[in-house]
C-alpha positions in Angstrom: 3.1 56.7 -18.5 3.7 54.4 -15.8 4.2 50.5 -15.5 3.5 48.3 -12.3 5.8 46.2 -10.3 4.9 44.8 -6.7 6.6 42.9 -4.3 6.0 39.7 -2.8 7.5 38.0 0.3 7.0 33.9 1.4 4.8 34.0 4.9 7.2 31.2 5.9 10.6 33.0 4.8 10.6 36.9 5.1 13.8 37.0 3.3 12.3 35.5 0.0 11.1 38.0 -1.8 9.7 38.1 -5.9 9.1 41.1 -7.6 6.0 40.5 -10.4 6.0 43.2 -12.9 2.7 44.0 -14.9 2.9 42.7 -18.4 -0.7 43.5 -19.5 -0.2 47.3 -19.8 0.9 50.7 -19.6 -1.3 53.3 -17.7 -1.0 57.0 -18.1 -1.6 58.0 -15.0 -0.3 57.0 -11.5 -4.0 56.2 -10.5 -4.8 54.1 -13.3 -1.3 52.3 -12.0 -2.3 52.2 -8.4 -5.6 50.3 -9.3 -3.7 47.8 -11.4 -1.6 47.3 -8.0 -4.3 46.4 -6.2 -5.6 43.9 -8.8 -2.0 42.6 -8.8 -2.1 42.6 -5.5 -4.9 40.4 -4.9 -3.8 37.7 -8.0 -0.7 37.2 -6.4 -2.3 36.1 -3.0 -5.1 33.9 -5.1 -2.9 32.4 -6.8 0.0 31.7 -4.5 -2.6 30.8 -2.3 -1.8 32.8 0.6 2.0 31.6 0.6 3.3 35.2 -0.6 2.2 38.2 0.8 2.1 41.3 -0.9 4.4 43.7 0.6 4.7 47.1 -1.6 4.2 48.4 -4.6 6.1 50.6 -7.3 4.2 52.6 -10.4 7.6 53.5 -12.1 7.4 56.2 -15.3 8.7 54.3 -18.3 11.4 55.9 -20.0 10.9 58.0 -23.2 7.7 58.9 -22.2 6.1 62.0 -20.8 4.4 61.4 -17.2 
């Protein structure tokens, strides 16, 4: 089981960074993650309106669960 966090940076400031972690869901497999990513991915640019800029993403196992 893995949960979703991606990373943002400001166009303007490189060294302002936001992480936005996925509160929706837990995914059981790394590819289920990966496609929430790229939904993430694309929400955060919408709706910060091309002021961040998504940079990377992480699908990390959560604990006490078998991946």
């Amino acid at each position: 089981m893995f949960k979703v966090i991606v990373l943002a940076c400001s166009v303007f400031n490189v060294t302002e960074c936001y992480e936005y972690h996925d509160t929706t869901d837990i995914y059981e497999t790394y590819e289920q993650c990966q496609q929430r990513a790229i939904v993430m991915r694309k929400d955060i640019m919408e709706i910060n309106e091309g002021r961040l800029m998504p940079k990377a993403f992480r699908c990390v196992p959560v604990k006490g669960q078998q991946t």
